[in-house]
TIBAZA-700587 format. One record per residue (C-alpha): residue in one letter; x, z, y. Coordinates in nm, 3 decimals. Layout:
REM residues N
<atom vexvo="A" xx="X" zz="Z" yy="Y"/>
...
This chain:
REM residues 285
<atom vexvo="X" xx="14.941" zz="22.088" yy="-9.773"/>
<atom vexvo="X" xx="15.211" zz="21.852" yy="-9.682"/>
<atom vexvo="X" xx="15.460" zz="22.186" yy="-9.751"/>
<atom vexvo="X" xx="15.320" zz="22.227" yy="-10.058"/>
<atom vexvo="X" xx="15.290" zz="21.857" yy="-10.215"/>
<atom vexvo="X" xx="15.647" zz="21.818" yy="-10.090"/>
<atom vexvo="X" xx="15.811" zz="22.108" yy="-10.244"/>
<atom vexvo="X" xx="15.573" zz="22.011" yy="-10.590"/>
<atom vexvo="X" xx="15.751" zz="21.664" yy="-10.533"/>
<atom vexvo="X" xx="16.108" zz="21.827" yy="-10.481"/>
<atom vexvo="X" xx="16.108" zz="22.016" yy="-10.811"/>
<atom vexvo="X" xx="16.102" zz="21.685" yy="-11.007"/>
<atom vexvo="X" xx="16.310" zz="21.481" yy="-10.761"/>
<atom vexvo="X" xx="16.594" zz="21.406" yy="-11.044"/>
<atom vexvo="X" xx="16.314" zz="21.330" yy="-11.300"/>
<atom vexvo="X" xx="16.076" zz="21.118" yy="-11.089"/>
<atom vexvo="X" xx="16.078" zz="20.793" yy="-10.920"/>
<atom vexvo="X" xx="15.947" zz="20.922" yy="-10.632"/>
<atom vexvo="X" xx="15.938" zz="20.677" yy="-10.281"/>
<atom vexvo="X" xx="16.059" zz="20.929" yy="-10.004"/>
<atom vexvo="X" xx="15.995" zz="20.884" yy="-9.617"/>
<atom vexvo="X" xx="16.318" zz="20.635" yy="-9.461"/>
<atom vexvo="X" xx="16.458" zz="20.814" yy="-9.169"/>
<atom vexvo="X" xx="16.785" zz="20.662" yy="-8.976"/>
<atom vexvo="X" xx="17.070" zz="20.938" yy="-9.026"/>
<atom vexvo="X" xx="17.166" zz="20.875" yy="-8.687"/>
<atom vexvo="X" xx="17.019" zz="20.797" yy="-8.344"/>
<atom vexvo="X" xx="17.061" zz="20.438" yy="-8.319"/>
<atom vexvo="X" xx="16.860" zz="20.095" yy="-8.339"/>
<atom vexvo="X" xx="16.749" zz="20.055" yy="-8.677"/>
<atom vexvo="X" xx="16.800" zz="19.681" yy="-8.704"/>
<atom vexvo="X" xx="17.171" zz="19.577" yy="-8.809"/>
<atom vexvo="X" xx="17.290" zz="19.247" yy="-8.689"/>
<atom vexvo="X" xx="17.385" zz="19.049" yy="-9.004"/>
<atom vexvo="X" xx="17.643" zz="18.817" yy="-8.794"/>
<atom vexvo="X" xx="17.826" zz="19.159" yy="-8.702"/>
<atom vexvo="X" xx="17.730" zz="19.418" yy="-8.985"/>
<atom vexvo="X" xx="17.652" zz="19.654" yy="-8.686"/>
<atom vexvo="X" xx="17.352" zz="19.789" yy="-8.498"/>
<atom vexvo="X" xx="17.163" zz="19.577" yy="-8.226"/>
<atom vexvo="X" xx="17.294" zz="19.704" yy="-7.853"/>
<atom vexvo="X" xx="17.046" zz="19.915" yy="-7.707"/>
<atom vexvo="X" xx="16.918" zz="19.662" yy="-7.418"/>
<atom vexvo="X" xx="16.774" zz="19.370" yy="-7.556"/>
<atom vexvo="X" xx="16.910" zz="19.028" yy="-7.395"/>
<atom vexvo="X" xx="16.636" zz="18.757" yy="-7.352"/>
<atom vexvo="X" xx="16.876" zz="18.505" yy="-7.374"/>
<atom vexvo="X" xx="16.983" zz="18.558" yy="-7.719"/>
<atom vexvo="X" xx="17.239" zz="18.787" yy="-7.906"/>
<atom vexvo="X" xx="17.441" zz="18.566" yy="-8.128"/>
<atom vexvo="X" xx="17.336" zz="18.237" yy="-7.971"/>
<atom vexvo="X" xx="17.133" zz="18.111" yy="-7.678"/>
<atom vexvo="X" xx="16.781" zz="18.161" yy="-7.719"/>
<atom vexvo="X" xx="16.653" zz="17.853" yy="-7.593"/>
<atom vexvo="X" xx="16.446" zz="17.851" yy="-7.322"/>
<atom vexvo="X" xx="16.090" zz="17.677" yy="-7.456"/>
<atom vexvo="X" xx="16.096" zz="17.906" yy="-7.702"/>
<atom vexvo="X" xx="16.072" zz="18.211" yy="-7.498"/>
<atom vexvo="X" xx="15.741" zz="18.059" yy="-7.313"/>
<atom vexvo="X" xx="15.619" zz="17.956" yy="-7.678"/>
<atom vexvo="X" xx="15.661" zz="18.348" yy="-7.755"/>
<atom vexvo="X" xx="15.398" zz="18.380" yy="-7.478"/>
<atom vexvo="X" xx="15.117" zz="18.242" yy="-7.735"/>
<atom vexvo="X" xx="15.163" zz="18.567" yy="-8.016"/>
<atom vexvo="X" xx="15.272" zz="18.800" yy="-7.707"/>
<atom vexvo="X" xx="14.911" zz="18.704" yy="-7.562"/>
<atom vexvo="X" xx="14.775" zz="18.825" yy="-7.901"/>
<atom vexvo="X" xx="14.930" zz="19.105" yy="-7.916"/>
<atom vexvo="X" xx="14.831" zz="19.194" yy="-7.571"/>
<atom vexvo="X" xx="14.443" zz="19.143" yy="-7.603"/>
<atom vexvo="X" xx="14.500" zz="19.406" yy="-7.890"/>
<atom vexvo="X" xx="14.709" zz="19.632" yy="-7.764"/>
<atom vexvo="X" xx="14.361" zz="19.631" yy="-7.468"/>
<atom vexvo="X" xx="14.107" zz="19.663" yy="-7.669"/>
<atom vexvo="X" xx="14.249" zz="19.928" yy="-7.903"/>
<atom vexvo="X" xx="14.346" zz="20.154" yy="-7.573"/>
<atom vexvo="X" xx="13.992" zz="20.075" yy="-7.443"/>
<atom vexvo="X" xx="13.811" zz="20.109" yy="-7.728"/>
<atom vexvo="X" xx="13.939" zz="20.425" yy="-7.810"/>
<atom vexvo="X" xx="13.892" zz="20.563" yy="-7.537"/>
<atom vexvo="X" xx="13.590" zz="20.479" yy="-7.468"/>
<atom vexvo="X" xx="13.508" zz="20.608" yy="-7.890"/>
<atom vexvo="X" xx="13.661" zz="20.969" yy="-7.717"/>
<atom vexvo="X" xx="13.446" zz="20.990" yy="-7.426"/>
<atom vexvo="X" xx="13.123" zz="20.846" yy="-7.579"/>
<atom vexvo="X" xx="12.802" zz="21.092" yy="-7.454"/>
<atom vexvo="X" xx="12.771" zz="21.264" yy="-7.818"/>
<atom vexvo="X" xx="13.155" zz="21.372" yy="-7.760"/>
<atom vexvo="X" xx="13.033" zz="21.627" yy="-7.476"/>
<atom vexvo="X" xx="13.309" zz="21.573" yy="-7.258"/>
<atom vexvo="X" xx="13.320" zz="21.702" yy="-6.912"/>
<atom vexvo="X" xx="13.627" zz="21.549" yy="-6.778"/>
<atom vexvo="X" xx="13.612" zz="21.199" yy="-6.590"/>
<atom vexvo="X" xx="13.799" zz="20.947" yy="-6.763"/>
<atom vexvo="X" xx="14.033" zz="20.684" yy="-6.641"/>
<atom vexvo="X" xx="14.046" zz="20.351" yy="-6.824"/>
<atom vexvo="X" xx="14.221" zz="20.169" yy="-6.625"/>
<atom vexvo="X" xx="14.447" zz="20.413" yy="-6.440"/>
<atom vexvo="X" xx="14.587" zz="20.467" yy="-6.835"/>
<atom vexvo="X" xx="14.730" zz="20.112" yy="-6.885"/>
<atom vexvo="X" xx="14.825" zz="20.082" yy="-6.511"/>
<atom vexvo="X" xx="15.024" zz="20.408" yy="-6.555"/>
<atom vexvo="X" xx="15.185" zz="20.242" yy="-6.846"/>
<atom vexvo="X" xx="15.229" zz="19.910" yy="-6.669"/>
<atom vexvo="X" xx="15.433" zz="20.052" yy="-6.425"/>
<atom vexvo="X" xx="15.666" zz="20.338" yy="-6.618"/>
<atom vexvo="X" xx="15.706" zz="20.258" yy="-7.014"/>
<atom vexvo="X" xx="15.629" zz="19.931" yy="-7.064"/>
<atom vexvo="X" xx="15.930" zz="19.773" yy="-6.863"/>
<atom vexvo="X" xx="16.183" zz="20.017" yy="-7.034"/>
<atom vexvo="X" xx="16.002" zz="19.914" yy="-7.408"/>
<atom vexvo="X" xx="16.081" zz="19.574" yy="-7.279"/>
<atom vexvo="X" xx="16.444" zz="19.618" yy="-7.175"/>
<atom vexvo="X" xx="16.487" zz="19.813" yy="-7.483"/>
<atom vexvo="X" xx="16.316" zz="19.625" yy="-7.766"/>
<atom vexvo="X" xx="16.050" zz="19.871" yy="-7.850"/>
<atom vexvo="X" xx="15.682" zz="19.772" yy="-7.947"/>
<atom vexvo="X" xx="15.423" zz="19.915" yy="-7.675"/>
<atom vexvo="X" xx="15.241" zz="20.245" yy="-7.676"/>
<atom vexvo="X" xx="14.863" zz="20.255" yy="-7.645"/>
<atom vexvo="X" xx="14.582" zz="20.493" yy="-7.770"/>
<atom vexvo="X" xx="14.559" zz="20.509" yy="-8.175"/>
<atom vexvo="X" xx="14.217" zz="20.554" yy="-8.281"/>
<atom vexvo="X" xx="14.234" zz="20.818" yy="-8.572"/>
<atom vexvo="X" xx="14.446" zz="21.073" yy="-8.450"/>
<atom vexvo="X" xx="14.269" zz="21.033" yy="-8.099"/>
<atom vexvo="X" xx="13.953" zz="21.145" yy="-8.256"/>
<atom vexvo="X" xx="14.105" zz="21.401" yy="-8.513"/>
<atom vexvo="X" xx="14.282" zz="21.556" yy="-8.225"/>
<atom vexvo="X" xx="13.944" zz="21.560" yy="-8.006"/>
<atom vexvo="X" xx="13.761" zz="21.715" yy="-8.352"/>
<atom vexvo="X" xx="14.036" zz="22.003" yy="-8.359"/>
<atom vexvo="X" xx="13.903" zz="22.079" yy="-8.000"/>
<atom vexvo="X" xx="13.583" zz="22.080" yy="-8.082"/>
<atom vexvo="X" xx="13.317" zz="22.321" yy="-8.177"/>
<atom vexvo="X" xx="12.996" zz="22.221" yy="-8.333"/>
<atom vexvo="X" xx="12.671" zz="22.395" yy="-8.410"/>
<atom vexvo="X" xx="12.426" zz="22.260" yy="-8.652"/>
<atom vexvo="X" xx="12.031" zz="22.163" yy="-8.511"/>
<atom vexvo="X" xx="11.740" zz="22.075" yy="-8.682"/>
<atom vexvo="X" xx="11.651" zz="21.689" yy="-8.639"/>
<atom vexvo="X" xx="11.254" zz="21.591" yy="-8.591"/>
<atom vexvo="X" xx="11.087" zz="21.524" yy="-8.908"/>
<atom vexvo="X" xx="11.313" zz="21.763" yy="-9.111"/>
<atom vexvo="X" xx="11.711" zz="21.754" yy="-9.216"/>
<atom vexvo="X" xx="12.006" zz="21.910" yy="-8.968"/>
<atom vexvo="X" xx="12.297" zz="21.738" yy="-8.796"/>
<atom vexvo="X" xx="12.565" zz="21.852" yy="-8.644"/>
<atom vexvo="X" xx="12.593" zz="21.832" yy="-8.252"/>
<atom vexvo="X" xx="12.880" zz="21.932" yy="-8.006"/>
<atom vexvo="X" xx="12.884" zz="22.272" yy="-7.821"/>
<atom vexvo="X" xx="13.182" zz="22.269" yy="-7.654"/>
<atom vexvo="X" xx="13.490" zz="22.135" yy="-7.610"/>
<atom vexvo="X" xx="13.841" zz="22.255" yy="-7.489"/>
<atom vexvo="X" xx="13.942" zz="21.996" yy="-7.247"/>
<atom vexvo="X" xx="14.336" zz="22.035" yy="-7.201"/>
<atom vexvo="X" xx="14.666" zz="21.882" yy="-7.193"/>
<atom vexvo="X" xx="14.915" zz="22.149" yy="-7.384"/>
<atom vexvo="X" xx="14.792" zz="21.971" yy="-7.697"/>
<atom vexvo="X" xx="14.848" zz="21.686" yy="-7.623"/>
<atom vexvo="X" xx="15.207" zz="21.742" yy="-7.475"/>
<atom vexvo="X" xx="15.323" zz="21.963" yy="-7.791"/>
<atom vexvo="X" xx="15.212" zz="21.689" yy="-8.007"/>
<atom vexvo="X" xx="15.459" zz="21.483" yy="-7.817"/>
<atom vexvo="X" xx="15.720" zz="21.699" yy="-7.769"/>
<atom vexvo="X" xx="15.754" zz="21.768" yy="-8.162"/>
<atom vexvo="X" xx="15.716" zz="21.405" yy="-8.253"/>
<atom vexvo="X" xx="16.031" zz="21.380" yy="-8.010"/>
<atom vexvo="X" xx="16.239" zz="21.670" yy="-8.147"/>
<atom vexvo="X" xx="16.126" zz="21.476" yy="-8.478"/>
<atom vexvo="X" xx="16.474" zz="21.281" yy="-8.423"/>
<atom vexvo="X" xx="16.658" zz="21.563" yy="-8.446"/>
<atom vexvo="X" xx="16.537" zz="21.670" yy="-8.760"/>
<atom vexvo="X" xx="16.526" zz="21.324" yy="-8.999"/>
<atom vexvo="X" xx="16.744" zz="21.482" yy="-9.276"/>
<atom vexvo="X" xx="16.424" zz="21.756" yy="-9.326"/>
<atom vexvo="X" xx="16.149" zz="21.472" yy="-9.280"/>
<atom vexvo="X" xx="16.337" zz="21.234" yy="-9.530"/>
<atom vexvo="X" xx="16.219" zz="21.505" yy="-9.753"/>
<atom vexvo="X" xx="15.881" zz="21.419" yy="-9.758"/>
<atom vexvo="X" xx="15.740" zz="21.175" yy="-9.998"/>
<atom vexvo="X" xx="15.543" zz="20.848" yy="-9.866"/>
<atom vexvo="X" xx="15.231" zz="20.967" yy="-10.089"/>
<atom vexvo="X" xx="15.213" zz="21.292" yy="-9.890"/>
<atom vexvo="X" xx="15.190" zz="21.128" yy="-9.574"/>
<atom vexvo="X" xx="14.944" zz="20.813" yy="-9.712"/>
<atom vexvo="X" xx="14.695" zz="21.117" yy="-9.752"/>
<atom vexvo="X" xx="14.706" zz="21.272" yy="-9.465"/>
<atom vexvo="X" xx="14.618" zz="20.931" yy="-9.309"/>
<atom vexvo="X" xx="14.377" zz="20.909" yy="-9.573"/>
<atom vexvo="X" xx="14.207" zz="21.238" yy="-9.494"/>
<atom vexvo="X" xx="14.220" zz="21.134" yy="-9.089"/>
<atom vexvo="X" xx="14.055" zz="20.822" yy="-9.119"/>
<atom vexvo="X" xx="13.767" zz="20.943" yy="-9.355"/>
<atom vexvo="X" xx="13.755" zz="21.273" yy="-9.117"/>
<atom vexvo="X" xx="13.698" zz="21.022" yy="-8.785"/>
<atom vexvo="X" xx="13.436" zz="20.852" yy="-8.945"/>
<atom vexvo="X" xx="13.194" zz="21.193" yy="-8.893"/>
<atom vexvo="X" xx="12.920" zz="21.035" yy="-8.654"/>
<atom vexvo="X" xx="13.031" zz="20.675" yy="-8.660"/>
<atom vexvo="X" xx="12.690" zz="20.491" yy="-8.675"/>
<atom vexvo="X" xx="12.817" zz="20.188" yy="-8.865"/>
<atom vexvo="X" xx="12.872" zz="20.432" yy="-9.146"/>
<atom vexvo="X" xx="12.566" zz="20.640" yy="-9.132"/>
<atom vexvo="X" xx="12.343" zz="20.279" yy="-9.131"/>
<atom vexvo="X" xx="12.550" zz="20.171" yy="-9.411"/>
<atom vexvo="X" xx="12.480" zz="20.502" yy="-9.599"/>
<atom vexvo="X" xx="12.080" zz="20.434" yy="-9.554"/>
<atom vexvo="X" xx="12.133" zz="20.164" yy="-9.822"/>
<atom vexvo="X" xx="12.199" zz="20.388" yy="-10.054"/>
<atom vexvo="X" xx="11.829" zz="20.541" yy="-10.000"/>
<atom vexvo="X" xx="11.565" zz="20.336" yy="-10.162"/>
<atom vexvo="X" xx="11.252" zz="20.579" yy="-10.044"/>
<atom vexvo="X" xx="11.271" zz="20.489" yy="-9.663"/>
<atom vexvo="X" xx="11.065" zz="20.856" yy="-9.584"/>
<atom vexvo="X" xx="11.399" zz="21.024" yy="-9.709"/>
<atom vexvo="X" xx="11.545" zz="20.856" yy="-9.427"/>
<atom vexvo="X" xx="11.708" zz="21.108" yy="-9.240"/>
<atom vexvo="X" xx="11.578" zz="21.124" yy="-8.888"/>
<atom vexvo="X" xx="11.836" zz="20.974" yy="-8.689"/>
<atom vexvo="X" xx="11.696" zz="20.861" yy="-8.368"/>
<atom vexvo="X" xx="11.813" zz="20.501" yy="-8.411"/>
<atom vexvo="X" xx="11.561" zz="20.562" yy="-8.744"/>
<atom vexvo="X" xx="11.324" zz="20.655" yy="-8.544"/>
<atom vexvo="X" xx="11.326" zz="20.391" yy="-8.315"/>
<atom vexvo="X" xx="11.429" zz="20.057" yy="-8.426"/>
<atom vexvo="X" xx="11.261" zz="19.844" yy="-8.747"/>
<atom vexvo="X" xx="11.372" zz="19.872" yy="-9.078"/>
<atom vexvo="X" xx="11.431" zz="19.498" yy="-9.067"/>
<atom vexvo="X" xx="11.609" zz="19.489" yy="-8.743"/>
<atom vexvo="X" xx="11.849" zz="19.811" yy="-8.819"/>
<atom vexvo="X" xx="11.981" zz="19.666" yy="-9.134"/>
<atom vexvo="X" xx="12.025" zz="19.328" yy="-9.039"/>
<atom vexvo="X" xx="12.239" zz="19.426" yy="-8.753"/>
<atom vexvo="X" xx="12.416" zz="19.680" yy="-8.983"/>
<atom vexvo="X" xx="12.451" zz="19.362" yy="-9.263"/>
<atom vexvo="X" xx="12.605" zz="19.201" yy="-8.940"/>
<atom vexvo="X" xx="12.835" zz="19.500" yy="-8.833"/>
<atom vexvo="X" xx="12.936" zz="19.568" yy="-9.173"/>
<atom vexvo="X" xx="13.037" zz="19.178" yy="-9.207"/>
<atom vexvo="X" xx="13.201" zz="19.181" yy="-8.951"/>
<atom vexvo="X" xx="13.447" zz="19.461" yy="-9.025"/>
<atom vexvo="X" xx="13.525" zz="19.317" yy="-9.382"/>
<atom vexvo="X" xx="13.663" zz="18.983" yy="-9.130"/>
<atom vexvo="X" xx="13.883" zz="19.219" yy="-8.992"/>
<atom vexvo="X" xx="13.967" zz="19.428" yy="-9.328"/>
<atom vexvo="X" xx="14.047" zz="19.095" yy="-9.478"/>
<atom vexvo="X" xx="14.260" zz="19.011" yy="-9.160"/>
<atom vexvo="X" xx="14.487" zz="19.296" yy="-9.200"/>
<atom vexvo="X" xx="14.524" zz="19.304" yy="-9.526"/>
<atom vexvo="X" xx="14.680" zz="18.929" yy="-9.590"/>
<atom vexvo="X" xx="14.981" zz="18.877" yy="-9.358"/>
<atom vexvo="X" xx="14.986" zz="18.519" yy="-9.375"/>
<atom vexvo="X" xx="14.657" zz="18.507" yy="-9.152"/>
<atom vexvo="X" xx="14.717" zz="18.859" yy="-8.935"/>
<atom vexvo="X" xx="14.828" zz="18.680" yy="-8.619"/>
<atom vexvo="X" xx="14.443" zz="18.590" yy="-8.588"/>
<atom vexvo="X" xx="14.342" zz="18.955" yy="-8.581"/>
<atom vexvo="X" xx="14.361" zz="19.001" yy="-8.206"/>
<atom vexvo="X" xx="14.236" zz="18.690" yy="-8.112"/>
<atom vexvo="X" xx="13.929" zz="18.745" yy="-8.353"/>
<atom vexvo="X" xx="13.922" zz="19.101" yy="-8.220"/>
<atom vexvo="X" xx="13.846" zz="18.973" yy="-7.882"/>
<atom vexvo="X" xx="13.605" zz="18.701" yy="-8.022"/>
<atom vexvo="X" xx="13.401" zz="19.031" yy="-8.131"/>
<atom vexvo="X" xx="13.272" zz="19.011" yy="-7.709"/>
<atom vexvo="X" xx="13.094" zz="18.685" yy="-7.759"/>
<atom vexvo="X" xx="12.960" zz="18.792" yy="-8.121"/>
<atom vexvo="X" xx="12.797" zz="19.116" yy="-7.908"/>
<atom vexvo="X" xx="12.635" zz="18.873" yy="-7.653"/>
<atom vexvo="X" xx="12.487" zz="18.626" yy="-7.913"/>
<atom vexvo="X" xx="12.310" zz="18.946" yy="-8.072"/>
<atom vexvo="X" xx="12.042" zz="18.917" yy="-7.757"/>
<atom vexvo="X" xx="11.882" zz="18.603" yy="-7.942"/>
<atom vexvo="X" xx="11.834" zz="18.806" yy="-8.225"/>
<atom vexvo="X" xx="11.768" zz="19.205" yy="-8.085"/>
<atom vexvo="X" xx="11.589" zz="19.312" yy="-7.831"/>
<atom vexvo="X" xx="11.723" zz="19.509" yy="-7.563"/>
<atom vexvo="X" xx="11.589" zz="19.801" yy="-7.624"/>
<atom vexvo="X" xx="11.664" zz="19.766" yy="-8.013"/>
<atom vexvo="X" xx="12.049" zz="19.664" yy="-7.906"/>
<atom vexvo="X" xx="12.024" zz="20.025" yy="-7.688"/>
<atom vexvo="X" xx="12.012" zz="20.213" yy="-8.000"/>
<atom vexvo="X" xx="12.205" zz="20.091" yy="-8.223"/>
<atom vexvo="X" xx="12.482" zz="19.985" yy="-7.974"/>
């Protein structure tokens, strides 16, 4: 699709106004100095480039940087633990920790020395590259209506490493990808994220409100087992919650709060045992 929506863009490239992918023509720092009219030096000096930084300033950086570490956690966590959640039938063991510490210790330094933001897991292409591997087979559910469940999955690193090799040898070919128009690739992210919300709870509660005769229901087990009134108030609460966040992404002026409020999300898990029971939160957790 992307082959053929670009070559449907290329024929009226002279007639159109048509916002094309930005790719540097050469392999170099993208950011040019304005004192200098020349590209940033590869290793970044903490003490300043055209002036000393001063010196408070680089421990007042430490407030954001904090920020942008709690996130940069919690989306590599919370990813992978999305990945390797029991429905996802992996066999594999999984290493939470040992990922970060891996990165700790090999990239991160050189992204620091060199200026470059730090790696981590990204949700939506995690889980679109797990659904490639994946083969499902479709069950009945109790009380009528099918779902799909996971047969098997091939657990494997070639994927994963030709994925990375071709986003590498990407640089080598920025003339061909500056062919591509920015609405090509704003639907392919479209079509990841609505194909990673298959089997996200959140989104099959929030789906039930659309069904006004609760016996059409279909019988999920977290139907089965928790209240009426106690699933959709803690879906009214989810669903709230993830507007917050919507909203905090959306409107710059107020996205340096998103990883603090992201890590406020904890504390807004461990109030919900005043309101849930524990064997409701077990459900619908």
């Amino acid at each position: 699709s992307i082959l053929v929506f670009s070559g449907l863009a290329a024929i009226w490239r002279d007639e159109v106004e048509i916002a094309w992918l930005e790719v540097a023509s050469e392999f170099r720092p993208t950011w040019t100095n304005p004192a200098t009219s020349e590209a940033r030096p590869w290793v970044i000096s903490p003490m300043g480039i055209n002036k000393d930084f001063p010196i408070w300033a680089i421990f007042l950086m430490a407030v954001p940087a904090l920020g942008l570490t709690v996130l940069g956690f919690l989306d590599q966590n919370l990813t992978t633990i999305i990945v390797n959640r029991p429905a996802s039938g992996l066999k594999k063991p999984v290493g939470y920790h040992l990922d970060l510490f891996v990165c700790a210790i090999c990239i991160y330094p050189v992204c620091a020395f060199l200026g470059l933001p730090f790696p981590h897991n990204s949700t939506a292409p995690s889980l679109i590259h797990q659904m490639s591997l994946t083969t499902f087979e479709t069950v009945p559910m109790p009380g009528g209506g099918t779902r799909q469940v996971v047969s098997k999955v091939a657990e494997q690193r070639v994927t994963n490493l030709t994925i990375h090799v071709l986003i590498g040898l990407s640089l080598a070919v920025g003339s061909v990808v500056s062919n591509v128009p920015k609405a090509v690739t704003f639907g392919v992210f479209l079509v990841m994220g609505f194909s990673s919300l298959s089997g996200n709870q959140l989104f099959e509660r929030v789906w039930l409100w659309t069904v006004w005769d609760r016996s059409a229901y279909p019988r999920f087990r977290f139907v089965t087992k928790v209240p009426y009134k106690s699933l959709h108030k803690y879906t009214m609460i989810q669903f709230a919650c993830f507007i917050v966040l919507y909203i905090l992404t959306s409107v710059s002026a107020v996205a340096v709060v998103f990883p603090f409020f992201m890590a406020s999300l904890v504390f807004v898990r461990k109030s919900l045992r005043w309101v849930f029971t524990q064997e409701e939160l077990a459900e619908l957790d």
